[in-house]
C-alpha positions as CSV (number, residue, x, y, z in Angstrom):
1,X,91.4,84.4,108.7
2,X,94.4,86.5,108.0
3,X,97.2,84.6,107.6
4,X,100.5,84.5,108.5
5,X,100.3,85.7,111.9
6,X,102.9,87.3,113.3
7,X,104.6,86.1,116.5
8,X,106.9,86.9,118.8
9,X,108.4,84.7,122.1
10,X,107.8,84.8,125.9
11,X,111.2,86.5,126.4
12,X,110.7,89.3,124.0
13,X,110.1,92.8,125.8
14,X,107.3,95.5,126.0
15,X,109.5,97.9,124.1
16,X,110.4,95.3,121.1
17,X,106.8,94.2,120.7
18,X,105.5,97.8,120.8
19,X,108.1,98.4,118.0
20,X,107.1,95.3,115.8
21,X,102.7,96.4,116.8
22,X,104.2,99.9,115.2
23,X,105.9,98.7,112.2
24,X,103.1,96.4,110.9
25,X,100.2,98.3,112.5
26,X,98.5,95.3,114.2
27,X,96.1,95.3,117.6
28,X,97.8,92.4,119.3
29,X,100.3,89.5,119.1
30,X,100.6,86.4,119.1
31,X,103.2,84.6,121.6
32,X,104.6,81.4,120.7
33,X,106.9,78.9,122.6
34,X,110.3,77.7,120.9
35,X,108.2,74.5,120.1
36,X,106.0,76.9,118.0
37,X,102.8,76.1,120.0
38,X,100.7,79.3,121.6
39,X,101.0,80.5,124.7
40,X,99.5,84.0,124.9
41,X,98.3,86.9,123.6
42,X,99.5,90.6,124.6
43,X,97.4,93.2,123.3
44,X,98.2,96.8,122.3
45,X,96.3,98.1,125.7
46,X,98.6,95.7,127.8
47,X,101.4,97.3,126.1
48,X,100.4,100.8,126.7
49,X,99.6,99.7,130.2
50,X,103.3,98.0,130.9
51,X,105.2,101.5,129.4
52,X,102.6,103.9,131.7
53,X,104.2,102.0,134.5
54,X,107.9,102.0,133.2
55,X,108.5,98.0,132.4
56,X,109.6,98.5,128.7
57,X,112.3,95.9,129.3
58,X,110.0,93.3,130.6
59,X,109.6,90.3,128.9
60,X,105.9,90.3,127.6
61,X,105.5,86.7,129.0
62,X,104.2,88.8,132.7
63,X,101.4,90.7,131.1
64,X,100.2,88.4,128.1
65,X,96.9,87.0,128.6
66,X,97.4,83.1,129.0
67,X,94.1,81.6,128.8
68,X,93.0,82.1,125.5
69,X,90.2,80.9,123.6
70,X,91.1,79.2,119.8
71,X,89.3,78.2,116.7
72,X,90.1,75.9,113.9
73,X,90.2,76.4,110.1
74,X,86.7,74.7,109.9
75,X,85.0,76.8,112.9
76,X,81.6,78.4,111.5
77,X,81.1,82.2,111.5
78,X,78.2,82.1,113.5
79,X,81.0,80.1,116.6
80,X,83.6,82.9,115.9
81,X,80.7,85.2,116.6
82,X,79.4,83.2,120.1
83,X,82.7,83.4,121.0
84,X,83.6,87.1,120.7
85,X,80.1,88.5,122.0
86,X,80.4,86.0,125.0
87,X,84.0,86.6,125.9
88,X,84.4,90.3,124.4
89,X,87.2,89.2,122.7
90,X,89.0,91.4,119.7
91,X,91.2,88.4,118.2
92,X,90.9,84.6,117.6
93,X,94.1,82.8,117.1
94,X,93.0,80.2,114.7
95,X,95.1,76.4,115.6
96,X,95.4,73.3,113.6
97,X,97.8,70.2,114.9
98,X,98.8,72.4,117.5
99,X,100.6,74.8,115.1
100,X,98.9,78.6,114.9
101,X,97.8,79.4,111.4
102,X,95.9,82.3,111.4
103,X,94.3,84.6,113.2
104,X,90.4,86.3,113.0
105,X,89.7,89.3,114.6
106,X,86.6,91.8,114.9
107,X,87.5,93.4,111.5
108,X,87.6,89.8,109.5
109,X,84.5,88.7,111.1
110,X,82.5,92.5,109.8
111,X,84.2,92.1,106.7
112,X,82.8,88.4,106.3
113,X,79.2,89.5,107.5
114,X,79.1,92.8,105.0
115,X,80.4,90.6,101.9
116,X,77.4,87.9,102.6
117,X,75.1,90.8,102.9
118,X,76.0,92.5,99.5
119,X,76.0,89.0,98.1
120,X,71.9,88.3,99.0
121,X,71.4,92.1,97.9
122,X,73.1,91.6,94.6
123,X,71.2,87.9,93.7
124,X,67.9,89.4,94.7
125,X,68.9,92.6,92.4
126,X,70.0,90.5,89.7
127,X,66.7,88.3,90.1
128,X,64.3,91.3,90.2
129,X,66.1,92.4,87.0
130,X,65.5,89.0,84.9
131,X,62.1,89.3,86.3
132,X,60.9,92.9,85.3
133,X,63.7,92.8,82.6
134,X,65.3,96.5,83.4
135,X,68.3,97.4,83.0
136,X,70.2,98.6,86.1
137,X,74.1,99.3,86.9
138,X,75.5,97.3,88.8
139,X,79.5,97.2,89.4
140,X,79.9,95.2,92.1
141,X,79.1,91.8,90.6
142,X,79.1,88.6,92.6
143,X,81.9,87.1,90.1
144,X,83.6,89.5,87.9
145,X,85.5,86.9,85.7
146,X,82.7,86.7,83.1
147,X,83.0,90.3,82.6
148,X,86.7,91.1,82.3
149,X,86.8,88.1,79.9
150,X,84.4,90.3,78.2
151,X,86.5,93.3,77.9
152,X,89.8,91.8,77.5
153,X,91.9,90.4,74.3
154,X,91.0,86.5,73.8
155,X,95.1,85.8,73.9
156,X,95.8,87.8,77.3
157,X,92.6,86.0,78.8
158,X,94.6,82.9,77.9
159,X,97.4,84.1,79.5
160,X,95.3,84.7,82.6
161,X,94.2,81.4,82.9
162,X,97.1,79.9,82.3
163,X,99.0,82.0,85.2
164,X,95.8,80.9,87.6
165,X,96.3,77.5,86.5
166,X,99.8,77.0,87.5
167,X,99.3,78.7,90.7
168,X,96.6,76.4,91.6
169,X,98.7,73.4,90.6
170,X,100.8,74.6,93.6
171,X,98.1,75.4,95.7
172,X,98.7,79.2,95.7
173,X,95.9,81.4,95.2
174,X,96.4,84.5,92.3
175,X,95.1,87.4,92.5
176,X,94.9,90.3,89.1
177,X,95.5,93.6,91.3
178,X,95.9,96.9,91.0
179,X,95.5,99.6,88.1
180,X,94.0,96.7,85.4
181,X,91.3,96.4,88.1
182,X,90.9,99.9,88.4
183,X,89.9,100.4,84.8
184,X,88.3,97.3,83.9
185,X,85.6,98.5,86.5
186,X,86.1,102.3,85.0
187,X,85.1,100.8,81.6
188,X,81.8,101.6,80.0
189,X,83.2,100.7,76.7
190,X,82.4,97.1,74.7
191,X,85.0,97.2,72.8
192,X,88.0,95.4,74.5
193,X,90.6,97.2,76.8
194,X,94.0,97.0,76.0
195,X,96.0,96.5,78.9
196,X,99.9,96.9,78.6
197,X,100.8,96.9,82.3
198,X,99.1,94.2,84.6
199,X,100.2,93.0,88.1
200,X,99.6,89.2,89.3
201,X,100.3,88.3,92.7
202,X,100.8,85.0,94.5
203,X,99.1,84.5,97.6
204,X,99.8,81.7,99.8
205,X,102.0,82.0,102.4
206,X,99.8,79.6,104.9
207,X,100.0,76.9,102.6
208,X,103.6,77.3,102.2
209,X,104.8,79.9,99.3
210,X,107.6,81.6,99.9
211,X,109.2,84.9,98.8
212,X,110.5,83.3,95.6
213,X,106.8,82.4,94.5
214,X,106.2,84.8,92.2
215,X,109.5,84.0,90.5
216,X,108.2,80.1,90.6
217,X,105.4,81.1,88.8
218,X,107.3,83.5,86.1
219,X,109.3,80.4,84.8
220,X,106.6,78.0,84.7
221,X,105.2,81.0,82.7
222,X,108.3,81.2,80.4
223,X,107.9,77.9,79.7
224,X,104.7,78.0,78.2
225,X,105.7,81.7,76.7
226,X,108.9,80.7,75.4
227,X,108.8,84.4,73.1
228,X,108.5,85.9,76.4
229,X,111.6,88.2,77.8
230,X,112.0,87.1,81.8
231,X,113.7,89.4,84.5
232,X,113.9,89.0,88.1
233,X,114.7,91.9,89.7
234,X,114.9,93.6,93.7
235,X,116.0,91.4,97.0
236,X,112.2,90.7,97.5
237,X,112.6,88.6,93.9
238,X,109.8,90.1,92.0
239,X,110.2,89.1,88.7
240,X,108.8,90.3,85.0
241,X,108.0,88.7,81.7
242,X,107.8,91.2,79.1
243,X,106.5,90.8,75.1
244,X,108.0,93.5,72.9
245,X,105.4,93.6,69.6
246,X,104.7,90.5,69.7
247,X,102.1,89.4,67.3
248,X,99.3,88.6,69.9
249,X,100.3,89.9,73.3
250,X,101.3,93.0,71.7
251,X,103.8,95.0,73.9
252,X,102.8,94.1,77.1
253,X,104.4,94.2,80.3
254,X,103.7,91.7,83.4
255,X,104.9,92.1,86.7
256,X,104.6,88.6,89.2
257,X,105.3,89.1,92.8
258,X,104.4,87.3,96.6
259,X,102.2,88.9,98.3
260,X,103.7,91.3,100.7
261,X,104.1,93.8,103.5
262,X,106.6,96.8,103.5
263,X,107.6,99.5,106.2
264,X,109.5,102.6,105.7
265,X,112.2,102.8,108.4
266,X,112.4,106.6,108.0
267,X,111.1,109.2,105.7
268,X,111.5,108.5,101.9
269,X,113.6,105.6,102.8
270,X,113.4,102.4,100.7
271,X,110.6,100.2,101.8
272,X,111.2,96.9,103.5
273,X,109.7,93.9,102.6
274,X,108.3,90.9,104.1
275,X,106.0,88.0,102.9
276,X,102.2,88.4,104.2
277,X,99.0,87.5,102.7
278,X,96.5,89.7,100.0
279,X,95.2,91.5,102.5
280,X,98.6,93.1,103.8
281,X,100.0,93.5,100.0
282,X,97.0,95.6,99.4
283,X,97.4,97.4,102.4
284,X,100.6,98.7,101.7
285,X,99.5,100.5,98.1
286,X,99.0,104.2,97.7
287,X,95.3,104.7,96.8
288,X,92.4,103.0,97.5
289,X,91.4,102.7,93.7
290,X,94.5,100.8,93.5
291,X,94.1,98.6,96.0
292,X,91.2,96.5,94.3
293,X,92.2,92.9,93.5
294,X,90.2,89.8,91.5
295,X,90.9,86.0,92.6
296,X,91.6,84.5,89.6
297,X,92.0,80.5,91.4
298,X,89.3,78.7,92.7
299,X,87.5,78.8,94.8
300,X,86.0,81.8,94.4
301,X,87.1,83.0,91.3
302,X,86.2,86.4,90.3
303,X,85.4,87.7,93.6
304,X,86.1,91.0,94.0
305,X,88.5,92.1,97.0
306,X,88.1,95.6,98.2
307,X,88.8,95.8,102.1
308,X,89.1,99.8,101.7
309,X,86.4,101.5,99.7
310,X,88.0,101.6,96.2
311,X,84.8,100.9,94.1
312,X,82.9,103.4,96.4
313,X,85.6,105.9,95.5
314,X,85.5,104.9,91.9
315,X,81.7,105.6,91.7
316,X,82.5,108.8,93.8
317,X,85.6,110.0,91.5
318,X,87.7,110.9,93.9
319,X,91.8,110.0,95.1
320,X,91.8,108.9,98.6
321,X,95.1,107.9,100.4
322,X,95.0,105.0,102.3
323,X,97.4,106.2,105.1
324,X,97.6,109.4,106.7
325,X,101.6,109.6,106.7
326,X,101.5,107.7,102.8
327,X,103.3,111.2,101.6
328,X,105.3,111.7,104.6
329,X,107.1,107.9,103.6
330,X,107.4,108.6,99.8
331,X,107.1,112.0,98.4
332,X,106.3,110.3,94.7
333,X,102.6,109.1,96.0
334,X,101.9,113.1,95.7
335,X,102.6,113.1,92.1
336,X,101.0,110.1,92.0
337,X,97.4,111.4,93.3
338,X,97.9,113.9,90.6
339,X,98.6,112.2,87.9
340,X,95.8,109.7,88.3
341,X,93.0,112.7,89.3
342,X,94.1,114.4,85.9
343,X,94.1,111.4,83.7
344,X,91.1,110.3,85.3
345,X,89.2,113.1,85.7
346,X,88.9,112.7,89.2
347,X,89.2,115.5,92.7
348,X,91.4,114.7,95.4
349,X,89.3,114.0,98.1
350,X,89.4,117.0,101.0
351,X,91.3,114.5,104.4
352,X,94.2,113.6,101.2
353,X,94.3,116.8,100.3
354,X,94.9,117.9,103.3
355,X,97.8,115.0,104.0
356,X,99.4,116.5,100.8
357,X,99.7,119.9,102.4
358,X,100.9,118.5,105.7
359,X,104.0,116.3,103.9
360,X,104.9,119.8,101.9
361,X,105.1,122.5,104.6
362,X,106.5,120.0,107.2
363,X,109.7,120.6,105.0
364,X,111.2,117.1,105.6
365,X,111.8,116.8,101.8
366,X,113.9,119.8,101.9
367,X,115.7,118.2,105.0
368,X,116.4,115.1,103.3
369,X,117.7,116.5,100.7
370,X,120.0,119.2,101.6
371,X,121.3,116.0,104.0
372,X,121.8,113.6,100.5
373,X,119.7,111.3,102.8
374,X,117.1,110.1,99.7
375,X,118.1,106.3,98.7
376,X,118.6,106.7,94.8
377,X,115.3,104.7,94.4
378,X,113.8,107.7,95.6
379,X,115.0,110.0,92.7
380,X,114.6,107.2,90.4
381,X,111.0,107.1,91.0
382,X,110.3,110.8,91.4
383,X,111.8,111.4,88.0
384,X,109.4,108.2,86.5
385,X,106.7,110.2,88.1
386,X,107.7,113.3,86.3
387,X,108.3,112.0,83.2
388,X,104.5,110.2,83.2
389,X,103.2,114.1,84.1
390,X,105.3,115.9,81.4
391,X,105.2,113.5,78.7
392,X,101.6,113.0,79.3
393,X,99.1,115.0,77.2
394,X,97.4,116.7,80.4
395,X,100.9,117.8,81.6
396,X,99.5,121.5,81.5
397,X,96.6,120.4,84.0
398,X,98.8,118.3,86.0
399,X,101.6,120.9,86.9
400,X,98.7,123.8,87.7
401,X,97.2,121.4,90.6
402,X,100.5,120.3,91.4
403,X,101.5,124.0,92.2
404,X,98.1,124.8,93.7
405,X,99.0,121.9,96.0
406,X,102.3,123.6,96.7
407,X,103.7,119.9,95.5
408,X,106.4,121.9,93.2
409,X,108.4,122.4,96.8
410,X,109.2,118.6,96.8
411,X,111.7,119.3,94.6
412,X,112.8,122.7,96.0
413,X,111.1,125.0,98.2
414,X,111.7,127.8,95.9
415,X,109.9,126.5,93.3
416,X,106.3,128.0,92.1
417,X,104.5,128.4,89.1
418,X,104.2,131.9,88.0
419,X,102.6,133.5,85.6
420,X,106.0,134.2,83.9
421,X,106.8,129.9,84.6
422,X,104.1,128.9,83.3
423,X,104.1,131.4,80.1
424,X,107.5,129.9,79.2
425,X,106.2,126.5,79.8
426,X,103.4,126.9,77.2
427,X,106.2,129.3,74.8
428,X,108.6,126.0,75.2
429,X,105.5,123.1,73.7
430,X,104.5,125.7,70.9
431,X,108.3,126.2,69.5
432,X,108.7,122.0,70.4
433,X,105.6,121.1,68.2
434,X,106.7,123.1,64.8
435,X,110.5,122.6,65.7
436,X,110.2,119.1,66.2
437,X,107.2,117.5,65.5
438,X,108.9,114.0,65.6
439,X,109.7,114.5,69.0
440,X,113.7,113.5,68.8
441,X,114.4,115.5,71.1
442,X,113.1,114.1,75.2
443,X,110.1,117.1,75.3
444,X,109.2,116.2,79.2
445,X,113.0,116.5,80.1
446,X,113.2,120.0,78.5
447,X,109.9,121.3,80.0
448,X,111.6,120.0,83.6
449,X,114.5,122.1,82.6
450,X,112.5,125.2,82.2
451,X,111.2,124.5,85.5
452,X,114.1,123.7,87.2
453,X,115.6,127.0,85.3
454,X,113.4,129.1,87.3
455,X,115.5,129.1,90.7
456,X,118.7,130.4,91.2
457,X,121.4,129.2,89.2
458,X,123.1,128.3,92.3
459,X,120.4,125.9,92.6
460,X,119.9,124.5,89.2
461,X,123.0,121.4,89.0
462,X,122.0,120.9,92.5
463,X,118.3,119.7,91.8
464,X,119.6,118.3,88.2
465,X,121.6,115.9,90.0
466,X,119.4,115.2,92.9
467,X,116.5,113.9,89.7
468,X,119.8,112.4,88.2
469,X,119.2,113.8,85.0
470,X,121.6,112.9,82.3
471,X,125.2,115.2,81.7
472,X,123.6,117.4,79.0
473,X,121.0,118.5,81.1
474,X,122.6,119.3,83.6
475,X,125.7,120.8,81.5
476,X,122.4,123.0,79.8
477,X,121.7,124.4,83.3
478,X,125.0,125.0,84.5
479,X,126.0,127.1,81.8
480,X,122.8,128.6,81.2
481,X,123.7,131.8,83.2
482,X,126.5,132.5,81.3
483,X,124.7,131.9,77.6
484,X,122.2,134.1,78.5
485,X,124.6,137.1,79.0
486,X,126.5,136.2,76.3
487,X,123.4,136.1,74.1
488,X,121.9,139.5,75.8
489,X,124.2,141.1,73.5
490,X,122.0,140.5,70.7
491,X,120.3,143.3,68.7
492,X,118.2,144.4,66.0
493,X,121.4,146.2,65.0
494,X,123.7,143.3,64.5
495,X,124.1,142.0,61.0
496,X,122.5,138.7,60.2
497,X,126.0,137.2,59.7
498,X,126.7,138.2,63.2
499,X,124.0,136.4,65.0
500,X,124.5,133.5,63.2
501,X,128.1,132.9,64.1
502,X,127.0,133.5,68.1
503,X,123.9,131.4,67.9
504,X,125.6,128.4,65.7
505,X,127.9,127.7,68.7
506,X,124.9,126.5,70.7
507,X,122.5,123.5,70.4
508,X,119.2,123.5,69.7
509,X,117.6,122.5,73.2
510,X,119.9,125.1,74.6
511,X,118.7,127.8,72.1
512,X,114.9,126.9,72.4
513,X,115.4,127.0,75.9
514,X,117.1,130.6,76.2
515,X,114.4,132.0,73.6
516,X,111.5,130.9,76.0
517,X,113.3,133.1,78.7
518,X,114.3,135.9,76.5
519,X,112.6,139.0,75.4
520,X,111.0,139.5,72.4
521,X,113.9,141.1,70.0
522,X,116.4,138.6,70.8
523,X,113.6,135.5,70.3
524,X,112.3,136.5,67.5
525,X,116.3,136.4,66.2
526,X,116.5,133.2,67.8
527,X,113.6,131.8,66.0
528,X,114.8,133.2,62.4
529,X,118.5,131.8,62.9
530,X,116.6,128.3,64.0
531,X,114.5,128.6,61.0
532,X,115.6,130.5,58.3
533,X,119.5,131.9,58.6
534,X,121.2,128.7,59.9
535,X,120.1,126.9,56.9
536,X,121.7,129.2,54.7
537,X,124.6,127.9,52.2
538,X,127.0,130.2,50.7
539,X,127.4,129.4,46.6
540,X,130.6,127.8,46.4
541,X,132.1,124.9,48.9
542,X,136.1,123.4,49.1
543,X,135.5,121.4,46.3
544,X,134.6,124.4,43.6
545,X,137.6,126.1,46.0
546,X,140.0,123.5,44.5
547,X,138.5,124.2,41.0
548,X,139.9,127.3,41.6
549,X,143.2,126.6,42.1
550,X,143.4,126.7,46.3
551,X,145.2,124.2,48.2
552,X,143.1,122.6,51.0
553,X,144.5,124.6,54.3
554,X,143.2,125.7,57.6
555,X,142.3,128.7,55.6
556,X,140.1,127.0,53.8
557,X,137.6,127.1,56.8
558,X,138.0,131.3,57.0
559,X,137.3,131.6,53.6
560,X,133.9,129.7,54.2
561,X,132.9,131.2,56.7
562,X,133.5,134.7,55.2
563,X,131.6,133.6,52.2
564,X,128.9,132.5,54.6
565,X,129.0,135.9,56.3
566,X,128.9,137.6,53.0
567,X,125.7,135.5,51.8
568,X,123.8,136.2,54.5
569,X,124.2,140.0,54.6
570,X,123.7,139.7,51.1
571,X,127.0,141.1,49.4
572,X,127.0,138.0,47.1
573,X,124.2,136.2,45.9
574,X,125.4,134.1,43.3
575,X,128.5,131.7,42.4
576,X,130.1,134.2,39.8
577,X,130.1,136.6,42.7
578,X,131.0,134.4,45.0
579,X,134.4,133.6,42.9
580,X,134.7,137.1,42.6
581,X,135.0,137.7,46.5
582,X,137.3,134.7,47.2
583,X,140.2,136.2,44.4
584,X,139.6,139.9,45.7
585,X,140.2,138.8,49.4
586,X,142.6,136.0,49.2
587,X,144.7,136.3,45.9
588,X,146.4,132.8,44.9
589,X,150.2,133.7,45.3
């Protein structure tokens, strides 16, 4: 059964419950007195049928269906079936002490009657192996706990059972979800899988979790984890326990949440979130290779839930969406698909594709954000999603199928990768990796600034501040119209000493920037102030200046910087000639 069932009451009208059918995407309710006990049942047709005729503020109590047929918890399948064949029935409201607990409908009971089937397939594959002794794949196992304990670190397994454990104690079921699932199953390897990121989620609304479940669970963690850094974050109270090298768990990140649905109120909104079972928290992810979970409580343990075709899509190699407006409600899931088909090594299947294109040339994230609608979440995960992509070592790949996706418009509409673009972005990574092969300087923020450099400079700040990029970035951006003409005066001509007192004013991101959009003459000066002429020293400093009889003095810094001049076009190369210049040009009085 799927449990909890949403409800509404007798009183409630057609046009609220075809709201609440729209935001959680159900068939039917459930109708419910005050005393809590059921009543009726109005379907999605009934609804329809009501607003045809122009009663959307009728309360749904004149067109629910009243005499229902129920089950308990401990009817068998083959009942349920009887029941729905006989009566042509779609739903089930499941009832125990005259309180509704759950509901089954036509999709549970396929579901139920698929999984037993692939069950009897998989024992009578696995017994025709031990018999003729072949070797066969076989991903879907019957329990996959045996395996992942296989693959993963002795200590984290711990960890796992210890989280299952204490969920169980409190008769919540747990449930490993997500991208750890993902690549356990994409794992071929026998050596063990070092996972740094893993989701858990708590499952048991029906027998009384609430929202602050997963929190319940992270400090009965803590306790056991005492080394263990614990934050509880969001109005949902998710909450975190992260290791930071730690000598066994390694850096390792853990995220603990109740299971949970989510709607988008409008267009790249900030979800909202309710408590619902598995099912629904799966439901609401972006792919359906993420939306693969493993029980890790009894009963059961190890089963495998995929409700949406993610192992089939895994064997297939392919990114599938799981809703058809996923991009239209958050603009990141695009840059998502790519970043996981790249890494991966996976397509895009065609229908997502296609959803991709539909979200971009509808032009609602140019609406949104001309209108400053975006909540900051929003920017704060498209900018996570840019950093994975251009900090990653595939950027190159990921950025060609996000333009031939036309996915660069989500930031501006403006924005293409051109052969010139993409030139400077390759230009930028080769003068990055000899310039600073440490990487101190942020690499994926500067190759988002050359991108963002392309539009007009009218445009630059406005898209640096709708990423919220920090205040030299977007300082770079706004001034780098006027650098560039400043810097256009640059020549072959100009004396050595002369670029170097232009070029010194500016930092080093700003300069490697303005040399990937330069032409040749004035980059290849760029590159030899960078590498050769800023590092020059002229022979004498203030101290051998004081030797000489000079009083520190704000001319001190003229006289450097003449002697500077002077080394680098080469009228003194040595101390004694150095000295020489100093008492020629400023005689001691």
């Amino acid at each position: 059964m799927s449990s909890p069932v949403r409800t509404i009451r007798p009183e409630t009208t057609i046009e609220q419950a075809q709201r609440i059918l729209f935001r959680y995407g159900h068939s039917g309710l459930s109708v419910v007195s005050e005393t809590d006990q059921l009543v009726g049942i109005i379907s999605r047709r009934d609804l329809d049928l009501a607003l045809h005729h122009g009663f959307s503020d009728a309360p749904v109590k004149a067109y629910m269906t009243r005499n229902l047929k129920t089950i308990t918890p401990d009817t068998p399948l083959s009942n349920i079936e009887a029941l729905m064949v006989t009566y042509d029935l779609g739903r089930l409201p499941v009832v125990e002490n005259g309180q509704l607990v759950g509901i089954v409908t036509r999709t549970d009971v396929l579901r139920e009657l698929y999984q037993e089937r692939e069950k009897k397939r998989t024992r009578l594959r696995q017994l025709d192996m031990s018999l003729t002794n072949q070797n066969s794949e076989n991903p879907l196992l019957s329990c996959l706990l045996p395996s992942i304990q296989d693959k993963l670190d002795s200590t984290l397994w711990h960890f796992l059972e210890q989280a299952a454990t204490a969920a169980q104690e409190r008769g919540w079921h747990l449930y490993l979800v997500g991208g750890a699932v993902r690549d356990l199953l994409l794992s071929r390897s026998t050596n063990t899988i070092l996972l740094q990121d893993i989701d858990l989620v708590v499952d048991g609304f029906h027998q009384s979790a609430d929202v602050g479940a997963g929190v319940e669970l992270a400090n009965r963690l803590r306790e056991i984890y005492p080394q263990a850094k614990l934050s509880i974050h969001g109005e949902f109270q998710t909450a975190a326990l992260l290791w930071h090298k730690d000598p066994n768990l390694g850096s390792l990140w853990v995220d603990i949440a109740t299971a949970r649905t989510e709607f988008y109120p409008y267009p790249a909104a900030n979800p909202e979130v309710e408590a619902s079972s598995i099912r629904q928290d799966l439901y609401r992810r972006d792919f359906t290779i993420n939306a693969l979970a493993v029980r890790l409580t009894s009963p059961s343990e190890g089963e495998l839930l995929d409700y949406f075709g993610g192992v089939l899509d895994l064997r297939s190699h392919q990114i599938k969406v799981l809703h058809s407006n996923s991009f239209i409600e958050d603009p990141t899931r695009i840059y998502r698909a790519v970043r996981f088909a790249v890494r991966l090594g996976f397509k895009i299947e065609a229908r997502t594709e296609e959803y991709i294109r539909f979200a971009v040339s509808s032009g609602i994230y140019e609406r949104l954000r001309e209108t400053n609608h975006p909540a900051p979440a929003l920017t704060t995960r498209l900018k996570a999603e840019l950093k994975y992509i251009l900090a990653a070592p595939y950027w190159k790949s990921a950025i060609q199928l996000l333009d031939h996706l036309e996915a660069l418009k989500c930031l501006h509409s403006d924005l293409v990768l051109t052969d010139q673009l993409e030139w400077q972005l390759r230009y930028l990574s080769r003068w990055l990796k000899i310039l600073d092969p440490t990487e101190y300087l942020e690499h994926w923020l500067m190759r988002l600034e050359v991108l963002i450099a392309s539009l007009k400079p009218t445009e630059r700040v406005k898209i640096a501040n709708y990423l919220q990029l920090p205040k030299d970035s977007i300082d770079r951006l706004q001034q780098l119209e006027t650098v560039e003409q400043e810097i256009q005066q640059l020549s072959i001509n100009l004396k050595k000493s002369e670029v170097v007192l232009l070029l010194r004013r500016y930092k080093l991101p700003t300069l490697i920037i303005i040399a990937c959009r330069s032409h040749p003459e004035n980059r290849r000066l760029i590159w030899s102030h960078i590498t050769k002429w800023s590092k020059t020293q002229a022979p004498i400093d203030g101290n051998v200046l004081k030797k000489m009889g000079y009083k520190p003095s704000p001319q001190f810094k003229e006289i450097l910087d003449r002697l500077l001049c002077a080394t680098l076009d080469e009228e003194i190369k040595d101390r004694m000639a150095a000295e020489e210049f100093v008492r020629s040009h400023y005689p001691i009085k």
